[in-house]
Each structure stands twice: as C-alpha cells, then as structure tokens.
Steps between C-alpha positions, in 0.01 A plus 500: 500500500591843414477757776421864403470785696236738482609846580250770627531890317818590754695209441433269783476160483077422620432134329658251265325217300585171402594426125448160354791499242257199337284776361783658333611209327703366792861650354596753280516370161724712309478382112096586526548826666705567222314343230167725637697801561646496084133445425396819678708681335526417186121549512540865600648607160246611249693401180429832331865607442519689161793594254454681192672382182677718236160581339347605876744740583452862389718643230591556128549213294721692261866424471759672754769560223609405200602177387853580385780767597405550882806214606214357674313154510237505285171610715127513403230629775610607843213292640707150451560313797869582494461829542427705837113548516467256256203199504582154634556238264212267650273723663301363791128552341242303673408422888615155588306231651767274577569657830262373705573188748257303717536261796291253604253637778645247737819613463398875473341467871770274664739772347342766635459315849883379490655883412284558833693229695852646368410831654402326842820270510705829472289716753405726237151503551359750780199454579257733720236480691274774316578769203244720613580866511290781642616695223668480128864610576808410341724574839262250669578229294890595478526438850350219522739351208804656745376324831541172348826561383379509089785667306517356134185438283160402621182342374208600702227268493143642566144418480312632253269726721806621681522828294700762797749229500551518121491879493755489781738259342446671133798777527721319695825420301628126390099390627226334327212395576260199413161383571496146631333311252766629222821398715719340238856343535631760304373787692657295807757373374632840392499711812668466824255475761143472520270650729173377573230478766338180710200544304663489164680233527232272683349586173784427284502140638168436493376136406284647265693679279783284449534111452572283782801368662414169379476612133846689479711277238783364648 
C-alpha cells in the first residue's frame, strides 16, 4: 500500500489514505507509459504545415539577367528553390491524415492509471484536503504551491465545478490545470508535480470509471 499524505491549505500534515498500487497496475510499466505518452502527442499536431512551391511564392517570372556575358551561371526566375526567397522544391500542399495514433482503451486507461502510480512512487503527488477558496486569487494559490515545497512544474488537478480554483491557478507561471475526467498520461507525465484534492482523486479511482483490478492485462 501506498501512503499519501493529505496536507491542509498551510501545509500541515491532517490525514493520509491508503493506495492500493493493484489499481494502478501494480508497477510502473515503462514501455506503455511511453507507448501512450508518443500517442498523445503525436495526436496533438494538426498536420496542416504548408510550403509554397516556386509557382506560390510572389514574384516576377522574368529572367534576372542575361544568358551570356554576366561571368555568371546561367539563371532563369529568382523564385527557384536555390535561390533566397525562393519556393521549395516539394511543397507541403495538403493536411495529412497519417498522424493520428490510437491505443487500445485498455491500455489507454491502465496508462493513464500507471503515469498516476509513477507520480505516487516518487512523492510527487500532493494531495489536499479541499481546493476551496473564499476568493479567486492568484497569491492564494501561490502559497499554497510554496507550503508544500512545489518549485518546478505542476499539474493541478480540479473538478469541474471547482471554477475559483481554476481562476486562481490560471496566471500562475509553469501551472496547468485539468479537469479530472481529461487527466491524460501526457499531461502527467509531463509536469513535475501534481496537485490535487481528496475529493478528486476518490473520483479519479473510482470503480466506475475505470476497469477493474482484475481486468488490467498483465
């Protein structure tokens, strides 16, 4: 069992509850977190990169000198792709649709479970007892990342009717934010620490919205 802490807003420790690493996928399995978090990504890009091609770029067509007597190479256009400004010889012209990557949902929950138990293994994750503020400031939540010692990235993990959290965390620098029921590996994976409530993450491991200890692939 994994025991974390649960920290109230000044930084002391009030509670900690009891982690079944079984839920998580028992270990951290390293070739699927990285397997889900390459998926992620490379689902991200939008595959609309453009370059224009010697007859996209603006310009004469007519010829910059003459043929003979310059001492030069022989030139045409200034819009060939040897030239500076020029078009590219095979311009990118259409979106691609080869980008996209898929996992199994299986494997897209366990991931997202597992990326969870890599954070608790290296006492990343703090966990509070409430993210309840009397009112939207970004100080507030500041010190709260300080009192728990957070100095390097953070993913803050709310719920998705906690709005003066999100408005608190929303200018704070090298800070995201996330609703529960979009927390990806990649998102975890790619930050520091994360910070979430009791609440949150009874909800994150709820029965209901994930398979079953018993159905994780081995």
């Amino acid at each position: 069992m994994i025991d974390l802490p649960i920290y109230s807003h000044d930084g002391k420790k009030v509670d900690s509850i009891q982690i079944d690493p079984a839920l998580l996928g028992g270990e951290v399995r390293f070739p699927l977190l990285k397997q889900a978090y390459v998926a992620v990504h490379l689902n991200q890009r939008q595959g609309s990169a453009r370059t224009k091609s010697r007859g996209s770029v603006h310009g004469s067509t007519r010829k910059i000198y003459k043929q003979k007597g310059t001492g030069n190479a022989r030139a045409g256009a200034a819009r060939t792709p040897i030239r500076k400004g020029g078009g590219v010889a095979f311009a990118k012209t259409r979106t691609r649709e080869d980008l996209r990557s898929s996992l199994p949902k299986k494997m897209r929950r366990l991931a997202n479970r597992n990326a969870l138990l890599a954070k608790l293994v290296d006492g990343e994750v703090k966990c509070f007892e409430h993210l309840k503020f009397p009112a939207p400031k970004t100080e507030t939540f500041a010190q709260l990342l300080r009192v728990v010692g957070i100095d390097r990235t953070c993913l803050i993990v709310l719920d998705p009717a906690n709005a003066d959290a999100r408005q608190c965390a929303g200018n704070l620098p090298h800070t995201s934010t996330i609703r529960v029921d979009q927390l990806n590996v990649f998102e975890v994976l790619n930050h520091r620490y994360m910070v979430i409530d009791r609440a949150t993450l009874h909800a994150f491991l709820d029965e209901s919205c994930f398979v079953k200890a018993q159905e994780v692939p081995s």
